[in-house]
N, C-alpha and C positions, 0 to 999 in steps of 0.2 A: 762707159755708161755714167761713168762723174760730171762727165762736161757736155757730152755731143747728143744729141736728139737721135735717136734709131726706135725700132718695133718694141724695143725691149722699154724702153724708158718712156714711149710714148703711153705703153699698157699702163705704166703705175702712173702715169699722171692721168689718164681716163678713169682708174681706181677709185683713185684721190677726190674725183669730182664725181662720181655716181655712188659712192659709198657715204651714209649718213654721217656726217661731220663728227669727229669723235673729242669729247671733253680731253680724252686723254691719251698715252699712245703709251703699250711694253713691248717694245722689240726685244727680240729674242734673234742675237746674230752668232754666226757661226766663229767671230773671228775672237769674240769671248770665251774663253773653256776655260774652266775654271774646276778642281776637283769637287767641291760643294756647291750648292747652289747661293749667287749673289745679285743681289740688286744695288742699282744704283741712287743714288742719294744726293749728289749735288745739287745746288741750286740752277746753278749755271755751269754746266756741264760744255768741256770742251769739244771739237772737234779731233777730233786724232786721224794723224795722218798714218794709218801702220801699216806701211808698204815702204820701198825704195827703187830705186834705177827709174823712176818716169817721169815727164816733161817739168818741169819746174812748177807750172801755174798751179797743179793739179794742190800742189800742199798750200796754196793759195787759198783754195777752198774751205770757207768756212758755212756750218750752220749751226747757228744762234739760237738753237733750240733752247727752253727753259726746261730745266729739270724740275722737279717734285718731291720732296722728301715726305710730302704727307704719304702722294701715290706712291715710295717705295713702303712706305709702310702699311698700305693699303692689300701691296702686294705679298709680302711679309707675314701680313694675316692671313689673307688666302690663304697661303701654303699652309700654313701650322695647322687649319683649320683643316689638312688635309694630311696633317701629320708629317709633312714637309721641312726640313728646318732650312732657314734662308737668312745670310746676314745681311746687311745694308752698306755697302762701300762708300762712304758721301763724297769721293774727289774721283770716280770714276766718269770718263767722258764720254763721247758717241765715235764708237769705231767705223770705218768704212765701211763694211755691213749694216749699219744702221743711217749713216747720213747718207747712203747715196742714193738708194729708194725712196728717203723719205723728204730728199731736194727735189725730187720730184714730184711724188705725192701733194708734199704740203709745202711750195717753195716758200710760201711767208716764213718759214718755223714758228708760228706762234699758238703751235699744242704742244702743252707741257710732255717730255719724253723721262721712262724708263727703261734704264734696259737689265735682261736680265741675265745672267748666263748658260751656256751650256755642260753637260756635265758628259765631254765625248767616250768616256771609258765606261759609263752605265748603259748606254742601248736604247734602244727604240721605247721600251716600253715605262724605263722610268722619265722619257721626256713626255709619250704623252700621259703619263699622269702630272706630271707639270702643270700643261695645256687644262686637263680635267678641273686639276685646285686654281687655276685662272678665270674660269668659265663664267662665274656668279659676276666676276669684276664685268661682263661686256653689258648686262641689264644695268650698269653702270654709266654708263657710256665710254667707255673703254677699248679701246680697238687694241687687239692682239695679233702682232704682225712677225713669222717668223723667216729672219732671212739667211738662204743659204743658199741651196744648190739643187733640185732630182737628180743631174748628175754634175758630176763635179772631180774629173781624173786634168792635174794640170802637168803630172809628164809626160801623157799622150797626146797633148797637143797639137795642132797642125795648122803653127805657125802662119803658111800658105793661104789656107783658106780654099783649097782648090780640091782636097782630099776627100769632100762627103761627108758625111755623120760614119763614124764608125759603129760596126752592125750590133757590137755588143754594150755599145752606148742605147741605140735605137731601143735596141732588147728588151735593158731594163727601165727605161722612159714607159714603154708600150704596157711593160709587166706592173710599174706603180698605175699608169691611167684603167688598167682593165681589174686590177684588185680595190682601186677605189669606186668603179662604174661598179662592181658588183658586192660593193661594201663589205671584203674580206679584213677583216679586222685583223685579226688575230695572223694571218699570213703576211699581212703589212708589216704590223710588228715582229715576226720571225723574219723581217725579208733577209737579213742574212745569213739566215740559212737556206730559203726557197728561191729568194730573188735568181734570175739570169747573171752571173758573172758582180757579184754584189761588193766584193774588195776591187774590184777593177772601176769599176761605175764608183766608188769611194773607197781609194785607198784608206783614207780615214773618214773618222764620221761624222765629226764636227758640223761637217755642210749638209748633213741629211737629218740630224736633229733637231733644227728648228722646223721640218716638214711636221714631227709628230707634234710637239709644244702645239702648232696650228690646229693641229687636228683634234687633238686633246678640247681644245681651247672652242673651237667650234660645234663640238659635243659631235662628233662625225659616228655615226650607229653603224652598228655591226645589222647585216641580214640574218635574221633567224630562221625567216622561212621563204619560200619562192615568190608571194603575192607580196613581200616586203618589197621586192625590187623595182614594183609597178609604182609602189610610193618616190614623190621627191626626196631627191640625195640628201639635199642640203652641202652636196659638194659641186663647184664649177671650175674644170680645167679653163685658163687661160693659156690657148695652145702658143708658145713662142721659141720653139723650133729646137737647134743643137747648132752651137757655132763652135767653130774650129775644130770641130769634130768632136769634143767631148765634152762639151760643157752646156749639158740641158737649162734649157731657161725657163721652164713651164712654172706659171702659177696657178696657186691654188686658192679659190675663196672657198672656207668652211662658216656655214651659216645655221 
């Protein structure tokens, strides 16, 4: 997905181009976790290559995003204003989680980037209030993009590519689309106790925490009552399937 054109990379660059151009961009990527919440502060924020064993070219890759130190302190405020406390790391770069959706998205880089991190040992419910204290930044012109995983198991892999989706992948793919079609809130955020087989679909959580940050962030409402569900979501599955058998690709626009 760093280099090569497929359905997956073709979706975020159609994103890129029918989403209203954003002043500014906070990713929120899975491959940041950090025990507190941090944001990033460089001017001119690196590239980071944080991976090993693959083709050479790949650490080649650079994007030349400009960082923002105003927008992390923009961010910064948010949070506190939501009783959040968040520090500003100024020499943090852009990990793989954030450059390779957003080489796509925005191939210029010439929207200033934040990123922010995840906190994988607090849960569902303290990322989306995260998301919540982000929310006022998008009347901003702020685009709040969280990158991870729906599912995301990489010891069950299959290498091959010939095995199928496996079923209890499927499962819980099927169980996040039908609790957000019917705007279960509160059972989203328990999904690891309700979800289908929910340590299998993420061994860890890292990659499902920026799902909620998004959702937070996109003000996604719970139904209160039956004639709520006739109302618009404000939520749009971007259906893009399960490759190698465990690794769901769905995205989500919260509006």
């Amino acid at each position: 997905m760093a280099t090569q054109a497929n359905d997956v990379t073709r979706a975020w660059t159609r994103l890129g181009n029918v989403l209203p151009r954003p002043e500014a961009i906070v990713m929120i990527s899975a491959h940041w976790d950090t025990s507190t919440p941090l944001v990033s502060g460089a001017r001119q924020p690196e590239t980071i290559h944080d991976f090993s064993g693959f083709p050479g070219d790949l650490y080649e890759v650079q994007y030349p995003a400009k960082g923002s130190p105003i927008l992390a302190q923009r961010v910064q405020a948010s949070l506190a204003n939501a009783g959040i406390a968040v520090e500003v790391d100024p020499a943090r770069g852009l990990d793989h989680g954030a450059w390779v959706p957003l080489k796509w998205m925005y191939p210029k880089a010439d929207i200033p980037v934040a990123q922010l991190s995840v906190q994988s040992r607090l849960g569902a419910r303290h990322h989306y209030a995260l998301g919540r204290a982000l929310a006022p930044m998008r009347s901003g012109g702020v685009l709040v993009i969280g990158s991870g995983g729906i599912v995301h198991n990489l010891r069950d892999l299959d290498w091959t590519g010939k095995g199928g989706v496996m079923d209890w992948a499927r499962d819980f793919n099927d169980w996040i689309t039908q609790k957000v079609d019917a705007r279960a809130l509160d059972d989203l955020l328990d999904y690891r106790r309700l979800a289908p087989q929910p340590a299998r679909a993420h061994p860890t959580e890292e990659h499902f925490d920026p799902f909620f940050v998004a959702m937070g962030a996109g003000g996604f409402p719970e139904a209160t009552h039956e004639d709520d569900i006739a109302e618009p979501l404000g939520a749009e599955r971007i259906d893009l399937g399960i490759e190698m058998g465990s690794l769901g690709m769905d995205a989500w626009l919260f509006h």
